[in-house]
C-alpha positions in Angstrom: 0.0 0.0 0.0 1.4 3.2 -0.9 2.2 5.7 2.1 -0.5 8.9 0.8 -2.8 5.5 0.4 -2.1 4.9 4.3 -2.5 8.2 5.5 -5.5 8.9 4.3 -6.9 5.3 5.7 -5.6 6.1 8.9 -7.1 9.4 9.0 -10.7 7.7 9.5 -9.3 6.9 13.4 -8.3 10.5 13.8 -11.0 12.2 12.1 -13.5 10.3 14.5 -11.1 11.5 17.7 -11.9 14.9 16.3 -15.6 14.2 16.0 -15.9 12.6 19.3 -14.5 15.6 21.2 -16.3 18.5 18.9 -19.9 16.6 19.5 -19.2 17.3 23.3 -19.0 21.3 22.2 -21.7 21.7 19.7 -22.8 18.0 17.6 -24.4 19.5 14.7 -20.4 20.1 13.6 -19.0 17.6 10.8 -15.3 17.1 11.2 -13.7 15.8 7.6 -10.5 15.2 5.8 -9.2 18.7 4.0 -5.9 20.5 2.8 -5.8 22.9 6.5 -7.6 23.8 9.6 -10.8 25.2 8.2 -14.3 25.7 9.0 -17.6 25.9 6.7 -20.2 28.6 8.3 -22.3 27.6 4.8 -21.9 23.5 5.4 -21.3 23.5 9.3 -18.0 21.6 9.0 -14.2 21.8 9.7 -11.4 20.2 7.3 -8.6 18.5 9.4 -5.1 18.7 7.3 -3.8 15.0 6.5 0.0 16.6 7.2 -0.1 19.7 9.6 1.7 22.6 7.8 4.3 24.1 9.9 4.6 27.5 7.7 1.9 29.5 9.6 2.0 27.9 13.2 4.7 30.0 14.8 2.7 33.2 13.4 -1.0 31.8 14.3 0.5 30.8 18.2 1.7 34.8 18.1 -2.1 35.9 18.0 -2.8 32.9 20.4 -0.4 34.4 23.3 -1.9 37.8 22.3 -4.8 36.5 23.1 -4.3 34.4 26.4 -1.8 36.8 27.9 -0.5 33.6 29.1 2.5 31.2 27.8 2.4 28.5 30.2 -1.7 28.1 29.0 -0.6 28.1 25.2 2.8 26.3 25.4 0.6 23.3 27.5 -1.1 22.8 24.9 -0.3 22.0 20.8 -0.6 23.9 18.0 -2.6 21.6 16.1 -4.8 21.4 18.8 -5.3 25.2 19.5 -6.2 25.3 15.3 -8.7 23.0 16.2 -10.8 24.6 18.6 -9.6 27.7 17.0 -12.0 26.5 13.8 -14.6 25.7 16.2 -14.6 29.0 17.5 -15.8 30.7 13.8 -18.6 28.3 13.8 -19.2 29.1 17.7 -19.1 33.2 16.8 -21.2 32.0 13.4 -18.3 34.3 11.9 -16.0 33.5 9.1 -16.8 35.4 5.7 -15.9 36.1 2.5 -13.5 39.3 3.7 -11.6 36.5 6.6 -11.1 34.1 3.7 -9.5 36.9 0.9 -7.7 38.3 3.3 -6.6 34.6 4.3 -5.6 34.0 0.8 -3.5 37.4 0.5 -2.0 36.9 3.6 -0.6 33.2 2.5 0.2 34.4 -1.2 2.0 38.0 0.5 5.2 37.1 2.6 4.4 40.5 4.4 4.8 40.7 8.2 2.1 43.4 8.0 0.0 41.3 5.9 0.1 38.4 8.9 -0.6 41.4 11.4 -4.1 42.4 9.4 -5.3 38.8 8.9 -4.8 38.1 12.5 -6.7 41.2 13.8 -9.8 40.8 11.1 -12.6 40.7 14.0 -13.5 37.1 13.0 -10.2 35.9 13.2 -9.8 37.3 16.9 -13.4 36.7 17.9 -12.5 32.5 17.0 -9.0 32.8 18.9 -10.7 34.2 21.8 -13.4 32.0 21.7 -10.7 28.7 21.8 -8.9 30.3 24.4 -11.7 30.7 27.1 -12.5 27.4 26.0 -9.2 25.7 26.6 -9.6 28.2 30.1 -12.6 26.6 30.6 -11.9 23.1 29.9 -8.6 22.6 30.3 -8.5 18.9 31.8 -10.7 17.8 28.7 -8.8 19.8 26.0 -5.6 18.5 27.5 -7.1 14.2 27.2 -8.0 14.7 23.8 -5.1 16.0 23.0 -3.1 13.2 24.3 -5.3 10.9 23.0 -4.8 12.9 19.2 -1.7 13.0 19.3 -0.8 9.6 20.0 -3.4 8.5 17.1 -1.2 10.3 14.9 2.3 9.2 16.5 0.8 6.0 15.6 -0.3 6.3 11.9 2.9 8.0 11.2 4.9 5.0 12.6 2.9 2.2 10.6 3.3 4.5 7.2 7.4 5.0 8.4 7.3 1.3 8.9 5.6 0.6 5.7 8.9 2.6 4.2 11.2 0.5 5.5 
């Protein structure tokens, strides 16, 4: 079996560890397979990347610790995780239009520092960051065991496909 073939087989296991937790927030969300962290206000959903894409973390956990005022609350928990519930927090605000997602675009296609400043401080953008963090605040022990429980889903489907390799 080829190792994109595994992947996305294995995903199945890690999209339902996504699905599991988001049904205890709000279980009229779908949770599916995508290219990035992104959520659907028109089809109630939120794409889960097969590979997390390390290019934008470092500069989306900058708006994070803006937002918490607190590195020993974002640093306990992972990035992956925190674009998560930060997707969860558009469809909890109901906000994510068509001015987050151009600016989104020009902010990815623009290798501007002030470009990354403006698409983290659009209003929908900090309204779903604040939302995760009050829920991570909130709900810490639970964010904290499905994130454990995540992340070693995806330790092990990344083993089997390095296995596979070998």
């Amino acid at each position: 079996m080829k190792k994109l073939e595994m992947l996305k087989n294995g995903m199945v296991d890690i999209i339902a560890i996504y699905q599991n937790f988001v049904n205890k927030i709000d279980d009229t969300i779908e949770i599916k397979q995508g290219e990035d962290y992104t959520a659907s206000l028109e089809d109630w959903d939120i794409e889960i990347p097969l590979i997390v894409s390390e290019s934008n973390t470092d500069k989306f956990m900058l708006s994070v610790r803006d937002m918490s005022y607190s590195d020993d609350l974002v640093n306990s928990i992972d990035a992956s995780v925190w674009s998560f519930l930060h997707e969860v927090g558009h469809l909890q605000t109901k906000q994510g239009d068509l001015k987050s997602k151009i600016m989104r675009f020009v902010s990815h296609k623009c290798k501007s520092p002030l470009q990354d400043k403006i698409y983290y401080n659009i209003p929908e953008e900090l309204n779903a960051t604040e939302w995760a963090v009050n829920y991570v605040n909130l709900n810490w022990y639970e964010v904290k065991a499905f994130e454990q429980e995540l992340l070693k889903a995806y330790e092990t489907l990344y083993n089997k496909v390095l296995a596979e390799a070998v």
